[in-house]
C-alpha positions in Angstrom: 123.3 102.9 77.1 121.3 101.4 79.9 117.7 103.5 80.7 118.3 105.2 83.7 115.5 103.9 86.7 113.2 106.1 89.0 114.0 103.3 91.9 115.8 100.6 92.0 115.1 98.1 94.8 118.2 95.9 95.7 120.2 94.1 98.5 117.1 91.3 98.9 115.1 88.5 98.0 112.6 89.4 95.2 109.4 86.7 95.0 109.2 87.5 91.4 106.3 84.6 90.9 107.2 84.9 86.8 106.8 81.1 85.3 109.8 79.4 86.7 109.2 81.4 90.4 112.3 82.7 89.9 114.0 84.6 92.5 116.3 87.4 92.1 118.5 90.1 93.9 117.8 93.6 92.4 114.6 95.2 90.5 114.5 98.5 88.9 111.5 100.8 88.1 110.7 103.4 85.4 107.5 105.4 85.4 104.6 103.5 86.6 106.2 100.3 85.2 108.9 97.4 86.0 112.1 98.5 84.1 114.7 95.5 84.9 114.6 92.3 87.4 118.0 90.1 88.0 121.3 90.4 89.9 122.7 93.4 91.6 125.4 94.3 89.8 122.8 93.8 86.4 120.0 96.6 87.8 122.5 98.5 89.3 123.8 99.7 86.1 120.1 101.4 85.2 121.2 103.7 88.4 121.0 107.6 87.5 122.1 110.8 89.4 118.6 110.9 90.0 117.8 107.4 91.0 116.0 106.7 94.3 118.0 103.4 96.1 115.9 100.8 98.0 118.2 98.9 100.0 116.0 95.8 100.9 118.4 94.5 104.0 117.7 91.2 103.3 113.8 91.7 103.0 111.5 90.2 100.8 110.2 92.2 97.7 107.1 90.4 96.0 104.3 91.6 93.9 102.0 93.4 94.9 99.2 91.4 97.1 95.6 90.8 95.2 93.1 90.3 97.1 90.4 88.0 94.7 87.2 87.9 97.0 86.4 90.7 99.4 83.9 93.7 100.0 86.0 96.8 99.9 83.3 99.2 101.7 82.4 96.6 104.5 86.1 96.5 105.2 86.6 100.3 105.8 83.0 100.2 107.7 84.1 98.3 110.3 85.7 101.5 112.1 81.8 102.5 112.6 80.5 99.6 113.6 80.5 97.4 116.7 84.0 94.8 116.4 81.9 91.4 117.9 85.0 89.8 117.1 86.5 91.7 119.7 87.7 90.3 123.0 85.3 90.4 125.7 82.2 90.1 123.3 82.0 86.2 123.9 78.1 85.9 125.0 75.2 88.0 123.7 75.1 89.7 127.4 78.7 92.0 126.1 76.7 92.7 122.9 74.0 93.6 124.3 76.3 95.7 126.8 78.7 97.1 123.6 75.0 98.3 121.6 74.1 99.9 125.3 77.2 101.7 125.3 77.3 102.7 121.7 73.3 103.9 121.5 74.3 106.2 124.5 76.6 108.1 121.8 74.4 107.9 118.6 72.0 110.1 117.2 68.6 108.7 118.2 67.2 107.5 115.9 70.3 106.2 114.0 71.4 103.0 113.0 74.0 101.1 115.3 75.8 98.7 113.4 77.8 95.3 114.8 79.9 92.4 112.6 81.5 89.5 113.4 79.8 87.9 116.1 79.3 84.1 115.7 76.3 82.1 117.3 79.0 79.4 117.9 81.1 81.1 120.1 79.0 83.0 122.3 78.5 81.6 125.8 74.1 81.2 124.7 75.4 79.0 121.8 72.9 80.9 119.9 72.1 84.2 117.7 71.2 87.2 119.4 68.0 88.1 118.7 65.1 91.1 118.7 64.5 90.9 122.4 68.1 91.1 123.7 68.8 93.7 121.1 65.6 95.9 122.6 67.1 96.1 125.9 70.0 98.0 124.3 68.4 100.3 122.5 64.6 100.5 121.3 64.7 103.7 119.8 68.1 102.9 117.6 67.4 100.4 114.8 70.6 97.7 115.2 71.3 95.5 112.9 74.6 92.6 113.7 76.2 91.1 110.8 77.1 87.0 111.8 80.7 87.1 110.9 79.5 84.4 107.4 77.9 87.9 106.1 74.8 85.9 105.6 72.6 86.0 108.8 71.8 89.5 110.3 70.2 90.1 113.9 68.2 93.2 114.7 66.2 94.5 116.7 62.2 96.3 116.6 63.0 99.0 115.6 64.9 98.0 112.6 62.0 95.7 111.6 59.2 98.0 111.5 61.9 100.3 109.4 62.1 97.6 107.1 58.5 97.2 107.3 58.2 93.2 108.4 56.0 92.5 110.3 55.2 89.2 113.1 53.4 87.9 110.1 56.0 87.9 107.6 56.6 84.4 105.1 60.0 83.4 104.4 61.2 84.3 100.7 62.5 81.6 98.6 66.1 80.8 99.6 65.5 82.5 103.1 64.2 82.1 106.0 63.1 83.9 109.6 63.6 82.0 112.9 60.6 82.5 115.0 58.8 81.2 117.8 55.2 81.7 119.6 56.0 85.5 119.8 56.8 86.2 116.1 59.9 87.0 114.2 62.6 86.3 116.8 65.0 89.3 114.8 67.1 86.5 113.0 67.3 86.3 109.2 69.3 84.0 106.8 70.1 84.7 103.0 67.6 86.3 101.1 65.2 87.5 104.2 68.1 89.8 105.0 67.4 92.0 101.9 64.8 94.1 103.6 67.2 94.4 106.7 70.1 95.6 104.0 67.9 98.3 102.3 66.5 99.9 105.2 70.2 100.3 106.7 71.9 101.5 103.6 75.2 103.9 104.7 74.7 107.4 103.8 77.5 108.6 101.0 79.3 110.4 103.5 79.9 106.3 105.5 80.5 105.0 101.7 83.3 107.7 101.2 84.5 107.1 104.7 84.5 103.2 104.0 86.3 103.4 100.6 88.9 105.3 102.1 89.6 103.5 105.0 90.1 100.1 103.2 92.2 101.8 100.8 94.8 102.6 103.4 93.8 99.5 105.2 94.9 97.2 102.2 98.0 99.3 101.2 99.9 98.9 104.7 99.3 95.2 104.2 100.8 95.2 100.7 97.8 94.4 98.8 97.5 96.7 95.7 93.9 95.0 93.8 91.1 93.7 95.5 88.5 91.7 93.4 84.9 93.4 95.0 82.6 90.5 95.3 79.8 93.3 96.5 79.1 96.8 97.5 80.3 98.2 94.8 76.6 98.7 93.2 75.1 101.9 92.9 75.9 105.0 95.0 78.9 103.5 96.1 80.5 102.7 92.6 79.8 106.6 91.5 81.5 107.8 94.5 84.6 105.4 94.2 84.8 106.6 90.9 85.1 110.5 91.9 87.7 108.7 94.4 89.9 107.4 92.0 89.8 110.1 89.9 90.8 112.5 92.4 93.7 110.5 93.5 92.1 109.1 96.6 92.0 105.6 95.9 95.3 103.9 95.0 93.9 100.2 95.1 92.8 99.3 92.3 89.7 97.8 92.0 87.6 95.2 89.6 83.5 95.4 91.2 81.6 92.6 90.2 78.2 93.7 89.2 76.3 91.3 91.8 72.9 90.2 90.8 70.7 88.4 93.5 67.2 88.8 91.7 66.5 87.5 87.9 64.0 90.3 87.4 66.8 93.3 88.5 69.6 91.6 86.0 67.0 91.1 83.1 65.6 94.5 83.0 68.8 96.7 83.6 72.2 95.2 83.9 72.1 92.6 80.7 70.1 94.9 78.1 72.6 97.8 79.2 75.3 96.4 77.2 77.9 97.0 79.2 79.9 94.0 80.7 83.1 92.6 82.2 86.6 94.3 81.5 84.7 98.1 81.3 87.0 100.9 82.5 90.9 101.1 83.2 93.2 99.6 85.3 92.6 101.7 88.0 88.7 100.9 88.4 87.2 98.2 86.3 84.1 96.5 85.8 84.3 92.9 86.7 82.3 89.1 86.6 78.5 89.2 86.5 77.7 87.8 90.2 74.9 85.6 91.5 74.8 83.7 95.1 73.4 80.4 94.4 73.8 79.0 98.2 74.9 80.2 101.9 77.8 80.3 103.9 80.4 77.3 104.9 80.4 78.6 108.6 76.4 79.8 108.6 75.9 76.9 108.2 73.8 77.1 105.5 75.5 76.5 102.4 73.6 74.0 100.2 74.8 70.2 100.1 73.9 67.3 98.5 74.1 64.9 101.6 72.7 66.7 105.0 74.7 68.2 107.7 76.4 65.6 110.3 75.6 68.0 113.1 72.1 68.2 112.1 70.7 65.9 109.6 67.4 67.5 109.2 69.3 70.5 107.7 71.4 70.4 103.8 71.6 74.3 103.3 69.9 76.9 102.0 69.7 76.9 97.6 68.9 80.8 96.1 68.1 79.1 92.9 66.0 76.4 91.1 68.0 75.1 88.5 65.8 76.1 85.6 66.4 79.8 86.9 70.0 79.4 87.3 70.6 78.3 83.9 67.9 80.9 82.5 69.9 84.1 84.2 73.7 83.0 83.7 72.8 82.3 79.9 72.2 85.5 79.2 75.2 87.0 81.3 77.3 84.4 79.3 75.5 85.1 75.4 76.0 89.0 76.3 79.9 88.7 76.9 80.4 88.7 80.9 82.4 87.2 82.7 80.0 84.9 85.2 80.9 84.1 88.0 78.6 81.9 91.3 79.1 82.3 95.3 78.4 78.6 96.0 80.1 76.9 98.7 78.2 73.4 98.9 78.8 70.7 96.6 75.1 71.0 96.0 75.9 74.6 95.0 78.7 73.6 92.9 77.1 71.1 91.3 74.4 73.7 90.6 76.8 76.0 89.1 78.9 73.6 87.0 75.7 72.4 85.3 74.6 76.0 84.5 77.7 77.0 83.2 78.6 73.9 81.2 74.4 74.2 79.7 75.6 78.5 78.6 78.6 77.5 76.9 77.2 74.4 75.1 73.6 77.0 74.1 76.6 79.5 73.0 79.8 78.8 72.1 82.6 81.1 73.4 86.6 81.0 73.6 88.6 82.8 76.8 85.8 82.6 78.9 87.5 82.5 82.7 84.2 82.1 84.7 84.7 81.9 88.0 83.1 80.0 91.2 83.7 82.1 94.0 84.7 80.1 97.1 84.2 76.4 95.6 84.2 75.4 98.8 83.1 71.2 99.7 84.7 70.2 96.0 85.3 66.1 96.2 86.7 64.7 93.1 83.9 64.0 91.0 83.5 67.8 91.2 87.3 68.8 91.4 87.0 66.7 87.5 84.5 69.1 86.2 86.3 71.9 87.3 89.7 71.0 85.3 87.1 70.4 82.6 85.1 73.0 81.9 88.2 75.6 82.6 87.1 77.3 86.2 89.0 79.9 88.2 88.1 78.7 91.5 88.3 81.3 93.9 89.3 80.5 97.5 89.8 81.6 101.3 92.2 79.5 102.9 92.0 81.9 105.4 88.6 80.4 106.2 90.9 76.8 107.8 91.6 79.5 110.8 88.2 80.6 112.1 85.3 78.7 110.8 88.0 75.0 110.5 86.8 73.2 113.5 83.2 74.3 112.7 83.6 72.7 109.0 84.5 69.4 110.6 81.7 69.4 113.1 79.2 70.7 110.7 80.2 68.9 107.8 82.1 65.5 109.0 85.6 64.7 108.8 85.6 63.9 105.2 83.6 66.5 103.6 86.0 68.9 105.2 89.3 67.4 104.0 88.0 68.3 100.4 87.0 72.1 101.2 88.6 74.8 99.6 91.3 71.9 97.5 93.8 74.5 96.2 96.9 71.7 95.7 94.5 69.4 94.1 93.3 71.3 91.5 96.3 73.5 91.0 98.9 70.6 90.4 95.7 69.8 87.4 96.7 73.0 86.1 94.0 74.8 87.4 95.0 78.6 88.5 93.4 78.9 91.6 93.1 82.8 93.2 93.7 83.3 96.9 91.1 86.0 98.7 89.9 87.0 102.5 86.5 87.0 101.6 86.9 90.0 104.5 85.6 91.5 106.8 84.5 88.1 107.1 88.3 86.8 107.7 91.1 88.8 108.3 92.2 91.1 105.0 95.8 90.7 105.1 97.1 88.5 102.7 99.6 87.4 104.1 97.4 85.5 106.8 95.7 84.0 103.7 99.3 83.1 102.3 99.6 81.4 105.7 97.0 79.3 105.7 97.5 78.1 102.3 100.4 76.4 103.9 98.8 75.4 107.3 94.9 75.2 106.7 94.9 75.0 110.6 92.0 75.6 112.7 91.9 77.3 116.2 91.8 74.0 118.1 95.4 72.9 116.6 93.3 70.2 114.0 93.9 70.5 110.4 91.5 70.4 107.5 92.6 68.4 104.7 96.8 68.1 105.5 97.0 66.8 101.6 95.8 70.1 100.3 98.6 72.4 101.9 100.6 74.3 99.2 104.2 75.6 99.1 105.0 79.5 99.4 105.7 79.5 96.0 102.2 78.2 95.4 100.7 80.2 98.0 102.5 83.1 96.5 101.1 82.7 93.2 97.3 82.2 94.6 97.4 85.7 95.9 99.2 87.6 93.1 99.5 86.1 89.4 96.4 83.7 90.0 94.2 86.8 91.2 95.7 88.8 88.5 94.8 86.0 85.8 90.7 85.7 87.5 90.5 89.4 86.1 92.3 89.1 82.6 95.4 91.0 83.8 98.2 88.2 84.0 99.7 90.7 81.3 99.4 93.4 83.2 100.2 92.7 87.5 100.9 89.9 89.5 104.4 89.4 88.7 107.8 90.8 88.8 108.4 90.9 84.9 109.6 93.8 82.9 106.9 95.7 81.3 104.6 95.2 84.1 102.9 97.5 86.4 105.5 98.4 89.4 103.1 97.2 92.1 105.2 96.1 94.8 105.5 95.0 98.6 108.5 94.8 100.9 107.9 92.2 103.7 110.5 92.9 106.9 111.7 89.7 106.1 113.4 87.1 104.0 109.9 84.8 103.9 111.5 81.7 102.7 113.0 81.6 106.8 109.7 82.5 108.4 107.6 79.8 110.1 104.6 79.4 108.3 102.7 80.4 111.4 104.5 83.3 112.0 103.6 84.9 108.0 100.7 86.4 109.0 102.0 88.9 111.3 104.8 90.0 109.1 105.1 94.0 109.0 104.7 95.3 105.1 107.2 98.3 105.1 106.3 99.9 101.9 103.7 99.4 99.6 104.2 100.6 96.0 101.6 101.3 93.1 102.3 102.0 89.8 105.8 103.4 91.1 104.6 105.3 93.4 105.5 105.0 97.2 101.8 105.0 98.5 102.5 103.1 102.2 105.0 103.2 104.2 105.2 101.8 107.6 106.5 104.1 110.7 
């Protein structure tokens, strides 16, 4: 006699991204896990007098969305802080004008936060800086995120709480702009660190944050997100309590980032934890470290100089020497490593440390990761395949920062960004991610751009390196699922597996690919529980 389900989802087209991308009519649930996947009339005979029906309409039914790359807290913080992405705020003057308005309604003293503006776009064609910021508010302390997550702007008062001062040197693998009167209030990479300490969020933001992303993610479907940073610290214990209490129902795997050798050597690596600590609700991920900037900044370190300024190649964290040093020991005490580098300097960087751990230390399964592996020509694409990578990737990245890669970068440096197709057809599983807040969090605008890369202007980055759905699919549900070392667990429509699910109001194999990323998610499921569910 057939077990009888808890829910049975029928009438539709279910993605169920299993080996052969099979795709079937009906699924049924038991429990917190996948009971049956096939034909109608097959699931429908696990019904029960007590059975909840799911009649799809002709909607699609795919795994639940995992999000590989993002920064879960900065996602849910956005709701306190200035949107510079918004419209109107295309020249520092509207900043300026939105910080105005917001200091007029903030605690004095407090800090007034902005994201998402970018130099590129603003009417100045530059960052604000320290002196525009001042006529907003000299009393707040602001701080504006650039929309890369790796230059800040701020004002006075946020430098003397961070205690710079005019006279400040630039830290190895950052820098200050400046002129004749000082610190202009514009730092890249590392010199932000100062910035980031002195405007921490209080735990009552944090708990705020988590929760907002949580519901954030759900409505779009997305049921993991890989934390690529903020989950350090205060903010870990409080997710934590979160999840225990039932108030976080993504779950999460928070990369322990390390951006100082002295920090990881002394704490993290003698603690003997590492990757794959906790459950699947909230586990401990890759051992991070940024070796270069950001492919928008731009300051992401390349081997060849920029073609819109060929004084500049990018900003490296790391001499090589130190690189190799600090992942070593990651790799000897059993993490998972993983790198942010976006340059093919950085990459290069990264391959060579990695390939030096493994060959000082033998070990089997080890999935490292490069986070973004952005400017990846062949020569590089080869020592990826070889050395067994899990690239992880934003295609979503083509959209806002695409015509900005070609003009930054030349034509031909940009056609080999981000080369999902390439390297997956070498067998390579390559995870889709947002990267967000710096690009949009909905997968399904990542699952678009997989299939477009398309930039704002209409141009196209790379046209050889566009995927199918099935393959974009797969990037941003079983390929995330396999960068964590849970293939066995999510990311598919199998029986056995965790019933995280997503219905999309819409059969996607019909949809223009430019019209994906605006799909409504009805209901979100996780671990078969309803947890979203749209109005």
């Amino acid at each position: 006699m057939a077990e009888n389900a808890d829910v049975i989802f029928s009438g539709g087209v279910v993605h169920t991204v299993d080996a052969e991308n099979r795709v079937a009519e009906a699924v049924a649930i038991a429990g917190d896990r996948i009971l049956a996947v096939g034909s109608n009339a097959t699931v429908l005979g696990h019904a029960g007098p007590a059975t909840r029906r799911v009649d799809l309409q002709g909607r699609s039914l795919t795994p639940g969305f995992i999000d590989a790359h993002a920064h879960f807290v900065f996602v849910g913080s956005g709701s306190d802080s200035i949107d510079c992405k918004a419209a109107g705020m295309g020249s520092i003057s509207a900043i300026v004008e939105a910080v105005r308005q917001r200091a007029a309604s903030t605690a004095a003293g407090s800090w007034i936060r902005g994201w998402g503006y970018d130099h590129s776009r603003l009417e100045e064609q530059r960052h604000p800086n320290r002196f525009d910021l001042d006529l907003a508010s000299p009393d707040h302390p602001v701080v504006l995120t650039r929309t890369c997550g790796h230059i800040l702007a701020w004002n006075t008062r946020a430098m003397e709480l961070a205690g710079l001062t005019d006279q400040e040197t630039d830290p190895e693998g950052g820098r200050y702009d400046r002129d004749e009167r000082g610190l202009l209030g514009v730092s890249y990479e590392r010199a932000n660190d100062r910035i980031q300490a002195a405007s921490t969020l209080t735990a009552e933001e944090i708990r705020r944050s988590l929760g907002a992303a949580n519901q954030a993610y759900l409505a779009s479907g997305c049921t993991s997100v890989h934390d690529a940073a903020g989950l350090t610290g205060r903010p870990m214990d409080i997710a934590t309590s979160m999840v225990a209490a039932g108030e976080l129902q993504v779950r999460l795997y928070a990369f322990a980032t390390v951006n100082a050798a002295d920090h990881a050597l002394t704490g993290l690596l003698p603690s003997g934890v590492r990757s794959g600590f906790g459950d699947e609700r909230l586990r401990l991920g890759a051992f991070k470290v940024i070796t270069d900037g950001s492919s928008s900044g731009p300051t992401a370190a390349t081997r060849e100089p920029y073609t819109s300024d060929p004084s500049d190649s990018g900003i490296a964290y790391w001499e090589q020497d130190d690189l190799d040093a600090l992942l070593e020991r990651a790799h000897r005490a059993g993490w998972q490593c993983t790198v942010h580098a976006v340059g093919d300097r950085g990459i290069e960087q990264t391959l060579d440390a990695m390939e030096r751990a493994q060959a000082a230390f033998p070990r089997d399964g080890l999935r490292h990761r490069i986070e973004h592996c952005g400017i990846t020509p062949p020569d590089l694409q080869a020592r990826v395949i070889r050395q067994g990578i899990v690239p992880v990737m934003q295609p979503a990245f083509f959209w806002e920062f695409g015509d900005g890669y070609i003009r930054n970068y030349g034509r031909e440096r940009a056609d080999v960004m981000f080369p999902a197709k390439s390297l997956i057809e070498a067998g390579v599983p390559v995870a889709g991610s947002s990267d967000a807040p710096v690009t949009d969090y909905r997968p399904l605008f990542g699952v678009e751009q997989a299939l477009t890369r398309a930039t704002m202007a209409g141009d196209v980055c790379g046209p050889d390196e566009r995927v199918d759905l099935d393959t974009a699919l797969r990037m941003h549900t079983i390929n995330g699922a396999y960068a964590s070392f849970e293939e066995e667990l999510k990311g598919s429509i199998e029986p056995g597996k965790l019933a995280d699910l997503a219905i999309v109001d819409a059969d996607l194999r019909k949809v223009p690919a430019t019209e994906l990323r605006d799909l409504p998610v009805s209901m979100t499921w996780v671990g078969g529980r309803l947890v979203s569910e749209a109005p």
